[in-house]
Structures are given as structure tokens and as C-alpha cells.
C-alpha positions in Angstrom: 17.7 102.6 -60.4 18.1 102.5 -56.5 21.2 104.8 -56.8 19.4 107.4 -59.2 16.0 107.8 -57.2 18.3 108.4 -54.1 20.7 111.2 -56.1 16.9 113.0 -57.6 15.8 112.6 -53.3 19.0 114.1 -52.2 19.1 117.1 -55.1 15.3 118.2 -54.3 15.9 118.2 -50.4 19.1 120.1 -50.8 17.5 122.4 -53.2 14.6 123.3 -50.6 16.6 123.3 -47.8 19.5 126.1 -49.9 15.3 127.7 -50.7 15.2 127.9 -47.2 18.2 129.6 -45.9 18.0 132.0 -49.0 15.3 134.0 -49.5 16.1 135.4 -52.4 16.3 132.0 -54.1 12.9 130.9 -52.1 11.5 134.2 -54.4 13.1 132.8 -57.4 11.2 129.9 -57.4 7.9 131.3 -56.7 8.6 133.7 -59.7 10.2 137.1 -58.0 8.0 137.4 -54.8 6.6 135.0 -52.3 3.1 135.1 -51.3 1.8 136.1 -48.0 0.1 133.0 -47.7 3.0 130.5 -48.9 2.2 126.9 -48.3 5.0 125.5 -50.4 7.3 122.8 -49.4 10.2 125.2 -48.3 7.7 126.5 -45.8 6.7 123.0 -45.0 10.3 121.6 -44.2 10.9 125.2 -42.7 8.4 124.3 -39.9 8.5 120.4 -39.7 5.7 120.0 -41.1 6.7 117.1 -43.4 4.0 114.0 -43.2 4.6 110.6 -44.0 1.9 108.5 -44.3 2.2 104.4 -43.0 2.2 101.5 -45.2 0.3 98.7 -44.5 2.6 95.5 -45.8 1.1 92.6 -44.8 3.2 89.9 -42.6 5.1 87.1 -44.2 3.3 84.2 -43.4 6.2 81.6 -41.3 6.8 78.1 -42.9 4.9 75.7 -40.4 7.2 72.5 -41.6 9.7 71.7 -43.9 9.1 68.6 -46.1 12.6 66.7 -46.7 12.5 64.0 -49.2 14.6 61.2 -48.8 17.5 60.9 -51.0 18.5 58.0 -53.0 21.9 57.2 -53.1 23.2 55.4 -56.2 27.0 55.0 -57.5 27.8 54.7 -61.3 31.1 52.8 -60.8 31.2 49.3 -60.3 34.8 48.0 -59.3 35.7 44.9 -61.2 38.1 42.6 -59.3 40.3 41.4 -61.6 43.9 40.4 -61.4 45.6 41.0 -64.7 47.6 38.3 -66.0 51.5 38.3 -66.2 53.2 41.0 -68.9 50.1 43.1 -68.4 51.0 44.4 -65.0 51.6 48.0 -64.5 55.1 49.0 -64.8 57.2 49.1 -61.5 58.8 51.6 -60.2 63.0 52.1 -61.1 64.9 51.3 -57.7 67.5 54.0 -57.9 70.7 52.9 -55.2 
């Protein structure tokens, strides 16, 4: 939406400033002739006269303080100390010489 809005910004200011360095197009667009008294907005960027008006946007407020809750730490495993009982031990590792 960004992109598009900036393309139709760029094509209408391009297209009045071409109106203003051509007058034949500038007649176009008024329709054959332009008026004596021609207040359009090729005139209007022709002389700088292009107003913008302010926008008030109100401040963002800061953050006064930061609230940090304490965490509770908690583990699911529970080691179990156990020695297994002979034949059950895990296998040992081949001695290779």
C-alpha cells in the first residue's frame, strides 16, 4: 500500500512538473487554452507556492518504571541415585590393542 501511494505521488508530481516545462501539455489539460487567471497546481509548483500544513501528533508519553516480576525457578527432572546391580551395567567399551 506504502509502495503504491508513493508510485500515484511520484506519477502526479512528474506529470505537473512535464505540465510545467511544456506548455502545450499545460493547455491540454486545461482543455486547449489556459486561462489568464490560472491558479492550478502547475502554476502553483511553477512559483513554490506549495503549502503544507503541520500535524499536531501528540508526544509519546515515557515509561516512568518498569515492573519486573520475580521469576520462579523450578526443574522437572529429579536425578535418582541409583547404582544398578551387576549384569545390568551399561556395556563397556571394546579395548582395541
Amino acid at each position: 500500500m506504502h509502495r503504491a501511494t508513493g508510485a500515484l505521488a511520484l506519477a502526479v508530481w512528474l506529470t505537473m512538473a512535464f505540465a510545467e516545462m511544456c506548455p502545450s501539455f499545460h493547455a491540454w489539460l486545461h482543455g486547449g487554452t489556459i486561462p489568464d487567471d490560472d491558479n492550478c497546481a502547475v502554476v502553483a509548483i511553477a512559483h513554490g507556492k506549495v503549502e503544507t500544513t503541520p500535524i499536531d501528533v501528540p508526544a509519546v508519553l515515557p515509561v516512568t518504571w518498569i515492573e519486573i516480576a520475580p521469576r520462579v525457578e523450578f526443574s522437572v527432572f529429579v536425578p535418582i541415585y541409583k547404582n544398578l546391580s551387576p549384569g545390568r551395567d551399561p556395556p563397556a567399551l571394546p579395548v582395541v590393542s
